[in-house]
N, C-alpha and C positions, 0 to 999 in steps of 0.2 A: 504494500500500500504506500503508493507516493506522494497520495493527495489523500483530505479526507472530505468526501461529496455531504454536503448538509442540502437538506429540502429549504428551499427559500425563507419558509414561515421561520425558523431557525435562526433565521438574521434579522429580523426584522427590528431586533431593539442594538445596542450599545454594543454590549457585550453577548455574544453569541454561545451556542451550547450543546454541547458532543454528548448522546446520550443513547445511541442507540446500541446494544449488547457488543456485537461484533467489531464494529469501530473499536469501544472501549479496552474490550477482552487484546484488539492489537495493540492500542498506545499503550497499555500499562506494558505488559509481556515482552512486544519487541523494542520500544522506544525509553520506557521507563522514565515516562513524559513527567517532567515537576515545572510546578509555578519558573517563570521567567523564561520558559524553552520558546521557541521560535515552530509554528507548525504550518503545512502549505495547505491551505484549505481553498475547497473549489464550490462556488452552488450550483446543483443541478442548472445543466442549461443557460447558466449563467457567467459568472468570473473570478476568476480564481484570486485569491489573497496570499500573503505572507500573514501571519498571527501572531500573535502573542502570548503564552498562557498565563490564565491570570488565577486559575483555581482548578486543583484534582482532585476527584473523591473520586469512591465505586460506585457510583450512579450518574457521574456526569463530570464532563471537563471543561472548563468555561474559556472563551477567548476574546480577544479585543483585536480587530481586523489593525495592522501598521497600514501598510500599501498594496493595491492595487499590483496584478503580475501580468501577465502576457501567457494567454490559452494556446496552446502547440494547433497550428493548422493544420486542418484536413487535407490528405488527399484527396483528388477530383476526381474520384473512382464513384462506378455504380459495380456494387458486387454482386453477380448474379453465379448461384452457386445450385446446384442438384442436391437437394436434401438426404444429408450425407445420416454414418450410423448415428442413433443418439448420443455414442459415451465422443466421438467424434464431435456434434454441434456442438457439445460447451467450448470446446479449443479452438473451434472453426470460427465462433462469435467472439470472444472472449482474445485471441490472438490478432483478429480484423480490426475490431474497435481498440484497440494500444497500440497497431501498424497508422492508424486513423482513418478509416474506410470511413467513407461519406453516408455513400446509403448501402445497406446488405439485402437482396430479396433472395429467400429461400424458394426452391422452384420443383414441381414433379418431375420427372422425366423415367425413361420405360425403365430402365435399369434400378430405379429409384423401390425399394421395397413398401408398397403400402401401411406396413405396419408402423413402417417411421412417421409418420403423422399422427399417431397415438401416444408417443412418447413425454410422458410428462416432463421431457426438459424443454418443451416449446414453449408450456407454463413457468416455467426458470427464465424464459430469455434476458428478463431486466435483471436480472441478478448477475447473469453472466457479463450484459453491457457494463455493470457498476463495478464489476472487478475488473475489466480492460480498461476502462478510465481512472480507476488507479491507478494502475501500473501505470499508464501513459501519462499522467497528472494531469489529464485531459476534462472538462469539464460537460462539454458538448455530445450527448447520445446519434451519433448515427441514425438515422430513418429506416425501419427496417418493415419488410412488405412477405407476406408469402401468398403464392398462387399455387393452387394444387393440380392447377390442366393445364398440360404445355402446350398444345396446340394454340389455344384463345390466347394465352399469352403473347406468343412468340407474334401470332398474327395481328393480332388488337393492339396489345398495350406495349412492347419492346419497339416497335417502328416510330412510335411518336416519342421516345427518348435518344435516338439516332440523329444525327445530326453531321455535317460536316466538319462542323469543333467538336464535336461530340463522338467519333464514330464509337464502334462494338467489334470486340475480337472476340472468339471464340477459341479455349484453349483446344486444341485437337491434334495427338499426336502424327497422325497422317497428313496434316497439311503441307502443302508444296512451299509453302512463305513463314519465313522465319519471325517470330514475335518482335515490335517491336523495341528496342529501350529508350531509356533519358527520354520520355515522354515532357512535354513542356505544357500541353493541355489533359484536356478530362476524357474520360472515354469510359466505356461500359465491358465489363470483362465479364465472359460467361465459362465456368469450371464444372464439368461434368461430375460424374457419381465414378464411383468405382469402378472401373473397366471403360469411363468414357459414355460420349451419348454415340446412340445408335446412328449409323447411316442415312436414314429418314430424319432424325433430330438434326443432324448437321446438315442437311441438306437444305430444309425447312428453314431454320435459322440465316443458311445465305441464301435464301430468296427476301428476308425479310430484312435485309439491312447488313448483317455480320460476316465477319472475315475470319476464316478459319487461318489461325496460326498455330506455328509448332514449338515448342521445346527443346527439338531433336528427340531421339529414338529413347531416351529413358522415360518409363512407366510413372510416374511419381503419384503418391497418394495428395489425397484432396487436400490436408490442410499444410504438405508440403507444397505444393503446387500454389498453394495461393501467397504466403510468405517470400517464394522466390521468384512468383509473376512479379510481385506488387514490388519489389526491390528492383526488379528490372526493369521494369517501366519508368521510376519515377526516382533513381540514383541521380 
């Protein structure tokens, strides 16, 4: 934990107030936070501070905002990813939103196992986002969308996010064009499921705006693949 996110209502007076279990359970334990310590505090959705502590008990840690800090910018990514296993989305969300992925949409596609859209970590996802903006000391949540038919998607809703500034790569290791890096705009990256989308999926997707690009010939798992697209692109 590098920041610690408070709900706005939180700040609204003077002196501010750290009281929620897990928060706590960390400053004491790993920090061994006392009066006069320095702490980096962020509000949801909001701006992030430098603090001051001004009071510790076991029920709550009180602060006084110094100044005003500077929120780590987003990448100008849309991340469109094939709803990968469950023990997988926590890493997949949680490692996207601390790289600082913009918007994340989880998506079907045929290889994609039904059963994973039952997984009660989809009911976790905000938990997941609030642990990658720790780590990041990011204050800002990512937009995040899911669509469970790919065909409607791909043909409806992905063409009016394509754009000339904008375009859409699709990762596929069979493509004849090489991914490309040092991106300097935004663009929309789409990452298959395990084994890749099907033939029809990739075909479908460049009728509809996307450019299938490769990696070269290594297999890489999903939330490999997306750590070392997103470095690539954007070194």
């Amino acid at each position: 934990m590098n920041i610690v996110l408070l709900d706005p209502r939180q700040t609204e007076s003077e002196v501010w107030s750290i009281s929620a279990k897990r928060q706590l359970e960390h400053l004491h334990r790993h920090l061994e936070l006392k009066v006069g310590d320095t702490l980096k505090v962020g509000i949801q959705n909001g701006k992030r501070y430098l603090t001051e502590v001004m009071e510790v008990s076991e029920t709550a840690v009180r602060l006084k905002p110094l100044h005003e800090e500077s929120v780590p910018a987003k990448l100008p990514v849309t991340l469109i990813v094939a709803m990968p296993r469950p023990k997988v989305l926590r890493r997949l969300i949680m490692d996207s939103v601390t790289i600082g992925v913009e918007k994340i949409v989880l998506l079907h596609s045929y290889r994609v196992d039904k059963s994973y859209w039952q997984t009660p970590f989809l009911q976790q996802i905000d938990q997941y986002v609030t642990l990658g903006l720790e780590q990041a000391g990011d204050t800002v949540a990512p937009k995040i969308e899911i669509y469970k038919r790919f065909k409607p998607f791909v043909e409806d809703v992905l063409p009016t996010w394509i754009t000339p500034e904008k375009p859409a790569y699709v990762a596929h290791p069979y493509a004849d064009i090489n991914m490309p890096n040092a991106m300097t705009h935004a663009c929309t990256l789409l990452i298959g499921p395990e084994g890749g989308f099907i033939p029809y999926e990739i075909e479908l997707l460049e009728q509809n705006g996307c450019q299938a690009v490769s990696l070269g010939n290594r297999i890489l798992r999903t939330e490999t693949a997306i750590s070392y697209i997103l470095g690539r692109l954007f070194t």
